[in-house]
C-alpha positions as CSV (number, residue, x, y, z in Angstrom):
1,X,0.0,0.0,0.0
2,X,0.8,3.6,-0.5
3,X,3.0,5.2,2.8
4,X,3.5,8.7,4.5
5,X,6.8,10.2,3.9
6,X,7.5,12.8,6.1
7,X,8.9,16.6,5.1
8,X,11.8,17.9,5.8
9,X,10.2,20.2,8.1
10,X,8.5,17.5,10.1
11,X,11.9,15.4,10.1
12,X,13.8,17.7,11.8
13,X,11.1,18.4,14.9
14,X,12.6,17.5,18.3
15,X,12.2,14.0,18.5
16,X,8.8,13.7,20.8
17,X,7.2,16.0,17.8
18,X,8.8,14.4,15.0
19,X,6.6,13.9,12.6
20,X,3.9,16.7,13.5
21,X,3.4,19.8,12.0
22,X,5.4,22.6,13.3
23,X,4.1,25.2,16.1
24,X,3.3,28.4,14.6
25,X,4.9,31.0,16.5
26,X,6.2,34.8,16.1
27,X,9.2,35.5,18.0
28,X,8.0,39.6,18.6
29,X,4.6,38.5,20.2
30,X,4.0,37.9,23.7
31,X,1.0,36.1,25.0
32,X,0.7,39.3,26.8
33,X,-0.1,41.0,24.0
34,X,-2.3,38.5,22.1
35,X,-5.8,39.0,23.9
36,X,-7.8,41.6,25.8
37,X,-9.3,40.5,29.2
38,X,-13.0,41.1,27.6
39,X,-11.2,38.3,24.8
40,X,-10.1,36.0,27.1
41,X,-13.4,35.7,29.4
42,X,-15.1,35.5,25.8
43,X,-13.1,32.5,24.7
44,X,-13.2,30.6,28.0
45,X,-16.8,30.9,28.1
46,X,-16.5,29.7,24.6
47,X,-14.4,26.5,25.6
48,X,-17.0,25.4,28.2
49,X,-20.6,26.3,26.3
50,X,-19.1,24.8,22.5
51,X,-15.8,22.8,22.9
52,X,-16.3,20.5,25.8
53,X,-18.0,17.5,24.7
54,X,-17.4,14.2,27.2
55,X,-14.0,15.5,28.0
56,X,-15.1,17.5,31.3
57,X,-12.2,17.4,33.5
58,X,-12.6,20.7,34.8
59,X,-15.3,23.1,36.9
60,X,-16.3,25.8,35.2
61,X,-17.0,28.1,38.2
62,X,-13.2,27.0,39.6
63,X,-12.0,27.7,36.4
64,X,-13.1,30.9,35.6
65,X,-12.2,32.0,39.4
66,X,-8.5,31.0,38.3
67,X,-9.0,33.3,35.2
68,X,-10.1,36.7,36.8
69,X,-7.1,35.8,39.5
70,X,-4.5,35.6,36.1
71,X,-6.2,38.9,34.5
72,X,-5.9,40.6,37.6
73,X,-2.3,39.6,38.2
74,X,-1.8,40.6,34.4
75,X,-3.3,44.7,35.0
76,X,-0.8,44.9,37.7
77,X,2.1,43.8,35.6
78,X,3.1,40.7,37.7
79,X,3.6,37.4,35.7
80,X,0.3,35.2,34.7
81,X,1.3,32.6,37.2
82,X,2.0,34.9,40.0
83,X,-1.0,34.2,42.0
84,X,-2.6,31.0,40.3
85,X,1.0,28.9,40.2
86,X,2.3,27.6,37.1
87,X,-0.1,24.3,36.5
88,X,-3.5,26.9,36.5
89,X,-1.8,29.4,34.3
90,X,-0.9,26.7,32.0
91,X,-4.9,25.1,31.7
92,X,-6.0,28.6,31.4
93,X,-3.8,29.5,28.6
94,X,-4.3,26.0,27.1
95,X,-8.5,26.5,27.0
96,X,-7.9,30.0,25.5
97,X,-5.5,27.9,22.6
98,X,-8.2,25.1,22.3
99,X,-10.9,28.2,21.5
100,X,-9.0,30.2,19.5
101,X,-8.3,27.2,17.3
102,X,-12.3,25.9,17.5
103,X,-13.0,29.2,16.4
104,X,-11.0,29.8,13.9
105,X,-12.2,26.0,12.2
106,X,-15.6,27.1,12.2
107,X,-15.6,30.5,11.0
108,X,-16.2,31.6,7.0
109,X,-12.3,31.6,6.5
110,X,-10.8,28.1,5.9
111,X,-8.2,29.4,3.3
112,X,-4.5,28.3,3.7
113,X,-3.5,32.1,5.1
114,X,-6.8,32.3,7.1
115,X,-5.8,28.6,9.2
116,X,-2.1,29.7,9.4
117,X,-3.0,33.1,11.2
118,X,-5.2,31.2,13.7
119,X,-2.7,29.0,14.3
120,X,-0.7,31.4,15.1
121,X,-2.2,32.7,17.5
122,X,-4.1,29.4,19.7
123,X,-0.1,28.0,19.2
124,X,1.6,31.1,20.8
125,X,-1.0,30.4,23.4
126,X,-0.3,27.0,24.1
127,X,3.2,27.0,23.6
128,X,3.3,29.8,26.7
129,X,1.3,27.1,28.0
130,X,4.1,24.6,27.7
131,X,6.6,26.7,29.0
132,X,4.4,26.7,32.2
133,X,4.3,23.3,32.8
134,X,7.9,22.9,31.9
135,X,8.8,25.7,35.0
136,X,6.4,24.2,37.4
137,X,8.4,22.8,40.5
138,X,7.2,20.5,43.8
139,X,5.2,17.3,43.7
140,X,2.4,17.1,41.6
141,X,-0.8,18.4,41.9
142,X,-4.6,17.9,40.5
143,X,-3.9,21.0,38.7
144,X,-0.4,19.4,37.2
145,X,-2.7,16.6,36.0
146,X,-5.4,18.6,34.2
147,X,-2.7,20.4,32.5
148,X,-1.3,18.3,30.9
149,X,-4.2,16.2,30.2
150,X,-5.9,19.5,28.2
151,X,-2.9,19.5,26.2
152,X,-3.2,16.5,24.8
153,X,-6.7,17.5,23.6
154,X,-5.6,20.5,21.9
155,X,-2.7,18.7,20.1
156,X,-5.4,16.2,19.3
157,X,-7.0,18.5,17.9
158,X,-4.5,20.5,16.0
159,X,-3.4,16.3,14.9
160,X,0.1,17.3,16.3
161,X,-0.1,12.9,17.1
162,X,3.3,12.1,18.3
163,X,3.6,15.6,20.9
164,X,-0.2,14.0,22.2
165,X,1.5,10.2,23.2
166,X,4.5,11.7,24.9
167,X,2.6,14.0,26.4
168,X,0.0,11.9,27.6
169,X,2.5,9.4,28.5
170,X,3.5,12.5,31.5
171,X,-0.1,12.9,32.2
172,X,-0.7,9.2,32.8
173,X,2.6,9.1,35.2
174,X,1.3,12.1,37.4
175,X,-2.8,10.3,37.5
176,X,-1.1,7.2,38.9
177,X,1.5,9.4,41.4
178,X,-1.7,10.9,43.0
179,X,-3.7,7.7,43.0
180,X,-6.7,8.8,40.9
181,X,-7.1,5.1,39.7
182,X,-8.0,4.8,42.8
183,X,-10.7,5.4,44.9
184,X,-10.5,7.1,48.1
185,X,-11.0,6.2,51.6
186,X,-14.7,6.0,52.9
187,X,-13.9,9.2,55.2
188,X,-11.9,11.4,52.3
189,X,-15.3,10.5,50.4
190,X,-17.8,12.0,52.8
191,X,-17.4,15.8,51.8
192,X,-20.8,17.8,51.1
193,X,-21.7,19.8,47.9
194,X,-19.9,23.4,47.9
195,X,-16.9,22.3,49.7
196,X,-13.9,22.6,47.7
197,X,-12.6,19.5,48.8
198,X,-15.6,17.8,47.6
199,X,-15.1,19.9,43.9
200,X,-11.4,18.7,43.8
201,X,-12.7,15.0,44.8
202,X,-14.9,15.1,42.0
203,X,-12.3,16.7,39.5
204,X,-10.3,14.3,40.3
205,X,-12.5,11.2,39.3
206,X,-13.3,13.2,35.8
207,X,-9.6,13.7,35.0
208,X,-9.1,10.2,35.8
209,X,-11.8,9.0,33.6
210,X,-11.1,11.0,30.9
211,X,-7.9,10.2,30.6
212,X,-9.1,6.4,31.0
213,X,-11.2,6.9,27.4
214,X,-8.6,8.8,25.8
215,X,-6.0,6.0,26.5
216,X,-8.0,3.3,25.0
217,X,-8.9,5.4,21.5
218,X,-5.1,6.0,21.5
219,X,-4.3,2.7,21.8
220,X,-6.4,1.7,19.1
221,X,-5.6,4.5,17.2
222,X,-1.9,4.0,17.2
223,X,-1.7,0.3,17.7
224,X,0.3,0.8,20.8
225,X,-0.3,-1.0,24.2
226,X,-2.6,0.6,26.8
227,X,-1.2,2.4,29.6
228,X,-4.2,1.6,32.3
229,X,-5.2,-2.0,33.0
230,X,-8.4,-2.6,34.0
231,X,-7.2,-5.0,36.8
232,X,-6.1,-2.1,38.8
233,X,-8.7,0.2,38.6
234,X,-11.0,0.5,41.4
235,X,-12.2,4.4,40.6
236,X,-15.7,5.6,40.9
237,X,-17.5,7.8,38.1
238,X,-18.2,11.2,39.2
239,X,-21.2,11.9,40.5
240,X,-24.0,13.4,37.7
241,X,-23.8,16.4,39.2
242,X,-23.5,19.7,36.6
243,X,-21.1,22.2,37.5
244,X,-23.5,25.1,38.8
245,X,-25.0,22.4,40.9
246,X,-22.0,21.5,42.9
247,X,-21.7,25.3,44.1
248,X,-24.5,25.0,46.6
249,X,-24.7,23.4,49.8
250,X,-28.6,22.3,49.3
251,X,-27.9,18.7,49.2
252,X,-31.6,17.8,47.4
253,X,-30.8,20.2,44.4
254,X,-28.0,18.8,43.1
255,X,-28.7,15.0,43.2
256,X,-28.9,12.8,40.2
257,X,-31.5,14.6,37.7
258,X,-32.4,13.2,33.9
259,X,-30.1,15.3,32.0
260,X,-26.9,15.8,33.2
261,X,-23.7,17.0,31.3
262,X,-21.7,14.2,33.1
263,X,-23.7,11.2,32.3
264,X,-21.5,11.5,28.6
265,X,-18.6,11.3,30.4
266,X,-19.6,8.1,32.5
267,X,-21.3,6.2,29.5
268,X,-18.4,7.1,27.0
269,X,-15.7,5.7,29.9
270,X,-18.0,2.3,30.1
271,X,-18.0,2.1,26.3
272,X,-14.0,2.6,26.2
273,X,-13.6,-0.3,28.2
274,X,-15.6,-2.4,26.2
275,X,-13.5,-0.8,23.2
276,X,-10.4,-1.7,25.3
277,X,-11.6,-5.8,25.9
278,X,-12.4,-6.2,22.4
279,X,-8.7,-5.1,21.6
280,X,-7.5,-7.9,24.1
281,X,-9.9,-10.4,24.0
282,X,-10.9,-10.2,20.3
283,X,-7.7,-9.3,18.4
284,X,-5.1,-11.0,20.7
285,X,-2.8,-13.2,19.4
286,X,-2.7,-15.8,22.2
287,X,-6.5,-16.8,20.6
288,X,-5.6,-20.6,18.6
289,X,-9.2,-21.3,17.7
290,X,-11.4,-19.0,15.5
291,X,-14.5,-20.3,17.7
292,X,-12.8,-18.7,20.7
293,X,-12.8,-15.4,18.6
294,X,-16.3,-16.1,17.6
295,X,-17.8,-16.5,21.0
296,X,-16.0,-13.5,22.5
297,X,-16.9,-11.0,20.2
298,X,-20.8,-12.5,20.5
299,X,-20.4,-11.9,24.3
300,X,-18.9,-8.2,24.2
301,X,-21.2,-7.1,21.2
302,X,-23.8,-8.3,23.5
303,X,-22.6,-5.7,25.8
304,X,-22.8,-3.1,23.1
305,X,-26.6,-3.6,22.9
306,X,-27.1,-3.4,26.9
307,X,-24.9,0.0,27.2
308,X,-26.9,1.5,24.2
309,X,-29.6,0.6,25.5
310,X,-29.0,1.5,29.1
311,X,-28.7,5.2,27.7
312,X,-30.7,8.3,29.1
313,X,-33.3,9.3,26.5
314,X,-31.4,12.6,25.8
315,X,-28.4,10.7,24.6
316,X,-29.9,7.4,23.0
317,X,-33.2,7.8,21.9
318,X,-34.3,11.6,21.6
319,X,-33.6,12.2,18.0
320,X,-30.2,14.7,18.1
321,X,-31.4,17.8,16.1
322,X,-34.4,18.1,18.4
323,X,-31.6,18.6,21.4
324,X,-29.9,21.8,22.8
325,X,-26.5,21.9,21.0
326,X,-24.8,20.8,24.3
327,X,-27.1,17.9,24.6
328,X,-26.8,17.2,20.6
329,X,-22.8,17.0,20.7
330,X,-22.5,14.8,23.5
331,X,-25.8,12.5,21.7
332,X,-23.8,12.4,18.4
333,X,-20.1,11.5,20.0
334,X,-22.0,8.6,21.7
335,X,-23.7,7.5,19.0
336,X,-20.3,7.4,16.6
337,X,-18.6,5.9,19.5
338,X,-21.3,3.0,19.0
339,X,-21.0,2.4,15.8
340,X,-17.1,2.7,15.7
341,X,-17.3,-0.1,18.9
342,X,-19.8,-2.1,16.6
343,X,-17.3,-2.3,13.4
344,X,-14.2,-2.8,15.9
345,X,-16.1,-6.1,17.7
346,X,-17.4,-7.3,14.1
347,X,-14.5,-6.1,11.7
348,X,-12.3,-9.4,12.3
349,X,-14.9,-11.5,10.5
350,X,-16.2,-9.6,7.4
351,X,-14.0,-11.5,4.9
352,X,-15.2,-14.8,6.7
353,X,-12.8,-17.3,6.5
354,X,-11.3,-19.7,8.3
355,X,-14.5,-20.7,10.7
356,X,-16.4,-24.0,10.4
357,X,-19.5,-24.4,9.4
358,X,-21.2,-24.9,12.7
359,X,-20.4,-20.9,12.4
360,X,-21.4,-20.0,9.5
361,X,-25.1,-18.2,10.9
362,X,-23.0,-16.3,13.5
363,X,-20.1,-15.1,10.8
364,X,-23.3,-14.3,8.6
365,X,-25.0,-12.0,11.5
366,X,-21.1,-10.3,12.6
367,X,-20.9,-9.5,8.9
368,X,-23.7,-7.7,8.3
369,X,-23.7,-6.1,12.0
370,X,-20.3,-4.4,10.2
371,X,-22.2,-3.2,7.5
372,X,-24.9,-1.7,8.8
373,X,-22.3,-0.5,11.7
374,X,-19.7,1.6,9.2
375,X,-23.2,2.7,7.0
376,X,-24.4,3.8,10.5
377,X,-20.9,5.8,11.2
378,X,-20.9,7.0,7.9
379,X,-24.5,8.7,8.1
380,X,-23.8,10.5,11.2
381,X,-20.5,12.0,9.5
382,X,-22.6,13.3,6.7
383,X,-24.9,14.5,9.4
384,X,-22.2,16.2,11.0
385,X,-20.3,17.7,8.0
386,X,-23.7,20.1,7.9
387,X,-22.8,21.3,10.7
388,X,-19.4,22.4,10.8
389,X,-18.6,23.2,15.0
390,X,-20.4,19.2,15.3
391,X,-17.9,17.9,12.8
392,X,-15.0,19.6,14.3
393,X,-16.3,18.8,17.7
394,X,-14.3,14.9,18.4
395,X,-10.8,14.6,17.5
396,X,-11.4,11.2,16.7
397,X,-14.1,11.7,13.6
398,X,-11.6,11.6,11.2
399,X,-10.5,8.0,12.6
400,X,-13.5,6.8,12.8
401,X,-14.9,7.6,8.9
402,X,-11.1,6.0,8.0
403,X,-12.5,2.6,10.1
404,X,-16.4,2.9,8.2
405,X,-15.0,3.5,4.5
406,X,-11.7,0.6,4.8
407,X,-15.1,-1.7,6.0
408,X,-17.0,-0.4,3.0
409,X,-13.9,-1.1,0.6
410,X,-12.8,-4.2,1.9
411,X,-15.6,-5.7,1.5
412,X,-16.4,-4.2,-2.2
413,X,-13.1,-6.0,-3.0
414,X,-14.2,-9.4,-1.6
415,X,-17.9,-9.2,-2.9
416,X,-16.6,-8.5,-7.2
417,X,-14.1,-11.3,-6.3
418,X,-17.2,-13.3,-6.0
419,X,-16.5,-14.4,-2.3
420,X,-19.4,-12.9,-1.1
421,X,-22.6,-11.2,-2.4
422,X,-25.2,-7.9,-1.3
423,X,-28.3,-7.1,-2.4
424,X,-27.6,-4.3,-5.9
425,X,-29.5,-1.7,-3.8
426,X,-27.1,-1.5,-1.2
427,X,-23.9,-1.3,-2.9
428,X,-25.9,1.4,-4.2
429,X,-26.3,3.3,-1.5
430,X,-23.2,2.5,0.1
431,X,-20.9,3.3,-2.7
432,X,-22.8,7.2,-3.0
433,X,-22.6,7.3,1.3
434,X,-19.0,6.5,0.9
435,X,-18.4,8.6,-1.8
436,X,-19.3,11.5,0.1
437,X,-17.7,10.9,3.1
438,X,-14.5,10.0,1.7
439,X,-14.7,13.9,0.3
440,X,-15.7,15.2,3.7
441,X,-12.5,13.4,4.9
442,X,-10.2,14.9,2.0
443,X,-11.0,18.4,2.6
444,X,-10.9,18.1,6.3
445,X,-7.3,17.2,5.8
446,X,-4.3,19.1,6.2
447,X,-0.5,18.7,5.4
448,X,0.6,16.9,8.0
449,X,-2.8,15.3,9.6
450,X,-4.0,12.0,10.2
451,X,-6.7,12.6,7.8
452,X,-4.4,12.9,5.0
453,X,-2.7,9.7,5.5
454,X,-5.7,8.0,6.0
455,X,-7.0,9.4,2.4
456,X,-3.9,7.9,1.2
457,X,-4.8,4.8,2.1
458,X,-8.6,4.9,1.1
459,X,-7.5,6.4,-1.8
460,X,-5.8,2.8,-2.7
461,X,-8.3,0.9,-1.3
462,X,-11.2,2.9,-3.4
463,X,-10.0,2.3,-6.3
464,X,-9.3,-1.6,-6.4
465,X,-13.2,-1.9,-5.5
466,X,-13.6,0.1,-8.5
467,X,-10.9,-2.0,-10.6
468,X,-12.7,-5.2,-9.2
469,X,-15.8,-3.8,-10.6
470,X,-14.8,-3.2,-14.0
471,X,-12.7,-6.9,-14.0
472,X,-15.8,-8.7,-12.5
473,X,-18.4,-6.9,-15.3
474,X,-15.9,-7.7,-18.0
475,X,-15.8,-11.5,-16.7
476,X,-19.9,-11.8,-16.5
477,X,-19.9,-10.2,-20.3
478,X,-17.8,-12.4,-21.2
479,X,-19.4,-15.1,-19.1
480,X,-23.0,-13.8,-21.0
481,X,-24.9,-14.3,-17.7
482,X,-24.5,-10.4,-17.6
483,X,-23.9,-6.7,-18.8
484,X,-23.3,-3.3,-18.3
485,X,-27.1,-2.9,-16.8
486,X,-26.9,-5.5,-14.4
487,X,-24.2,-4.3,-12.5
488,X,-24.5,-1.7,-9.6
489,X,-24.1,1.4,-10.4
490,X,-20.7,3.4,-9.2
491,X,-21.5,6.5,-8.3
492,X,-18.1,8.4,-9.3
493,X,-16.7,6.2,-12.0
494,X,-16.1,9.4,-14.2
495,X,-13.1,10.0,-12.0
496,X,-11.8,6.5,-12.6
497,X,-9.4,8.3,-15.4
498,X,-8.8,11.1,-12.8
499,X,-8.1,8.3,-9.9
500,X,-5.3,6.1,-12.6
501,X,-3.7,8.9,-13.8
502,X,-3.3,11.6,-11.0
503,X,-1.3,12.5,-8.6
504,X,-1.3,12.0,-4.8
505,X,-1.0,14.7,-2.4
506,X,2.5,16.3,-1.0
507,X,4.6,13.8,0.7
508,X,2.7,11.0,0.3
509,X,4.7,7.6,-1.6
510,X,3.3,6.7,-5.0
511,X,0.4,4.3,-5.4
512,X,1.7,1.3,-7.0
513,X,-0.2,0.6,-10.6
514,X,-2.6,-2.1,-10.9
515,X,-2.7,-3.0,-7.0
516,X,-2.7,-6.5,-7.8
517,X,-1.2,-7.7,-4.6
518,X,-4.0,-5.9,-2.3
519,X,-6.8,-8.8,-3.1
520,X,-4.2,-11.4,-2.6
521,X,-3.6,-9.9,0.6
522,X,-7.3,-10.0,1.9
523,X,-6.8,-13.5,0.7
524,X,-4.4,-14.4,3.5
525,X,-5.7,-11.6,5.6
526,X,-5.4,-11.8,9.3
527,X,-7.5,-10.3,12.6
528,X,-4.8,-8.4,13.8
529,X,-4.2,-6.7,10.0
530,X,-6.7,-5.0,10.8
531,X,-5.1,-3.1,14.0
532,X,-2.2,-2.9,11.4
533,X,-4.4,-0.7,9.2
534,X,-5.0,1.4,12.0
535,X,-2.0,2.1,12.7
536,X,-1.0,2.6,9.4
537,X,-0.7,6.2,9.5
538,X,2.4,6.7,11.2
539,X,5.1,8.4,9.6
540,X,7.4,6.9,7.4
541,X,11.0,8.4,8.3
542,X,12.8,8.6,5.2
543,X,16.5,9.8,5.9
């Protein structure tokens, strides 16, 4: 298959970046000097209404006491950490970078100059940010935790991949040094609503937790081992209490009420850690027989179904669009989470081989499950390309539609090969689904991103289902059991020229012509190819 070949730019990052595409920075700008204190209220406020989805490791009220504390600090001409310490400075200059960038994603200007000024200025924002972290000195804190933790999401989010692992790797290192895997003694657990303690007890289960989700997508992501094993977790969920709630010290009004902001966060952990057993229990290579495959993916898909259906109606069964646009975000990143746990469970047995017979009614029902799973994930990223702050909402969309569409082509390859068969209707509407999605995914891409690699990839991948069209229509001509009219319909084939002869995007190794060896390979293919696909993304250092 096609590769990634890295830039010189990107080659010669320090080596935890390498790979990523440079900060942004101007050497005659100070943070100082980037924002008014009218701004910065404006974009934290921003942050918490529009760019938290499940990721709530923080409270707001807390937060935005930090903030007037750094403003203040920054009227009187001390330095921003002079009264809030250097782990506080750093989240809130880290939440001004991760709204600065949201912004500038959503807004009318998505030109190259337009992106590269915004970047400029969320990355001299974060990289103040860094320099805070980097300064701070004692044991760790909370505070040292959610710092680092909210930098990983903005280099998520600005797909600066490698930075994210190492620095992810530091966050995990300080969670474990405070014990927030843990839970706490029944007398350190008995604070009341409005205490601080009892805030900082509750921040400290969220940062836990959401570092708990993002370590398994990582995983997955990368193909890398997990840094949390489940066999030494023993942490609660935060209580579903909202953040306004947990201010007073009326007991009755902040307990447990339908919709609450932190019952995402709770049902997207339980859903990692399904996502995380299916890695081990699914795709490990200590499984000899295929039936011992078979029966744990039937048990952990079964699991699937009980946590969607478990859901509160405002994230599983209210239709999203009818939802306020807090409630719809955290609804749609539960419902892709779903159907990207769905095609992860089911994936291993869509080119069915290898099973007895006694299995062939179970491989039948994993197979189409997969279908109708990366159709499912595919719908909602049309749904949310309509909406452009929904589709720039997850840092892991892009992943996801990369997991749907290699489904979708895989199994176009298999089915004109003549190993397996689908009704003409629904390569139909597959094939114009896919279509469009794999353009949503090429022009969300940018130089360096994952997105771009993955369109590499798909790139490849698309057009062998299209070449194993053409072959298997020229082999049922010829065959006289069929024609032109009785084969499904491809709903670009007047870019097949387009697709042969053109040329890939910058830095990406060439496709090699006629892809012969890819059907040959699904011939032999294995279940962990698959997490090989995955992680197929990763940089190829040429020297």
């Amino acid at each position: 298959m096609a590769s990634y070949e890295s830039t010189e730019r990107e080659r010669n990052q320090p080596l935890m970046s390498a790979g990523d595409n440079p900060f942004h920075l101007v050497n005659d700008r100070t943070v100082e000097s980037v924002c008014t204190d009218i701004e910065a209220q404006d974009l934290v406020r921003f942050y918490f209404d529009t760019c938290v989805v499940t990721y709530r490791l923080l409270h707001r009220h807390t937060t935005e006491g930090w903030l007037e504390s750094m403003l203040k600090d920054r009227r009187e001409g001390h330095q921003l950490s002079h009264s809030v310490g250097h782990a506080r400075s750093a989240i809130l200059l880290t939440i001004l970078a991760i709204a600065t960038f949201r912004r500038s994603k959503i807004s009318d200007d998505t030109s190259a100059t337009g992106t590269a000024l915004s970047l400029e200025r969320s990355d001299q924002f974060f990289c103040t940010a860094m320099d805070m972290t980097d300064s701070e000195v004692g044991f760790p804190a909370l505070e040292s935790a959610q710092a680092r933790l909210i930098q990983v999401l903005y280099l998520l989010q600005t797909s600066r991949m490698n930075k994210a692992w190492y620095t992810f790797g530091c966050a995990v290192q300080i969670i474990s040094s405070l014990g927030l895997h843990r839970r706490r003694g029944r007398l350190l657990n008995s604070y009341s609503a409005g205490c601080p303690d009892y805030i900082s007890l509750q921040c400290g289960r969220r940062v836990f937790w959401v570092a708990y989700i993002i370590d398994k997508y990582l995983s997955v992501v990368f193909g890398r081992p997990r840094l949390f094993h489940d066999d030494e977790i023993d942490q609660e969920f935060p209580d579903s209490v909202n953040d306004e709630d947990m201010m007073t010290q009326d007991h009755s009004s902040w307990q447990a009420t339908d919709e609450c902001h932190i019952d995402s966060l709770i049902f997207h952990a339980r859903i990692a850690n399904v996502i995380g057993r299916i890695s081990r229990d699914v795709y490990s290579t200590a499984i000899k027989a295929n039936q011992d495959r078979v029966s744990s993916a039937g048990s952990l898909i079964e699991e699937l179904h009980e946590w969607r259906a478990s859901l509160p109606p405002h994230l599983g069964t209210v239709k999203p669009s009818t939802l306020i646009p807090s409630f719809r975000r955290e609804a749609i990143a539960l419902q892709l989470a779903y159907s990207h746990a769905l095609i992860h469970a089911n994936r291993p047995f869509l080119l069915g081989d290898g099973y007895p017979v006694s299995d062939a009614s179970r491989i039948r029902d994993r197979i189409d499950e997969c279908i109708s799973a990366a159709k499912k994930t595919l719908e909602l990223v049309e749904y949310m390309a309509q909406d452009t702050n929904l589709f720039h909402s997850f840092w892991w969309t892009h992943y996801a539609t990369f997991c749907a569409l290699a489904v979708v082509y895989v199994w176009k390859i298999r089915s004109h090969s003549g190993d397996n068969a689908l009704p003409r209707g629904t390569y139909v509407v597959l094939d114009e689904l896919a279509e469009r999605c794999h353009s949503h995914l090429h022009k969300a891409s940018s130089a360096a991103s994952p997105s771009r690699r993955y369109g590499v990839i798909l790139d490849e991948m698309r057009l062998e289902a299209k070449r194993q069209a053409m072959k298997n229509t020229r082999r049922r001509s010829v065959q006289g059991t069929g024609g032109p009219d009785n084969t499904f319909r491809e709903s670009s084939n007047d870019n097949e020229g387009s697709m042969v002869a053109g040329t890939l995007p910058e830095g990406c190794g060439p496709i090699e012509p006629g892809l012969g060896g890819l059907p040959d390979l699904l011939q032999s293919w294995q279940t962990t190819d698959w997490l090989d696909l995955d992680s197929s993304v990763g940089v190829t250092f040429v020297k």
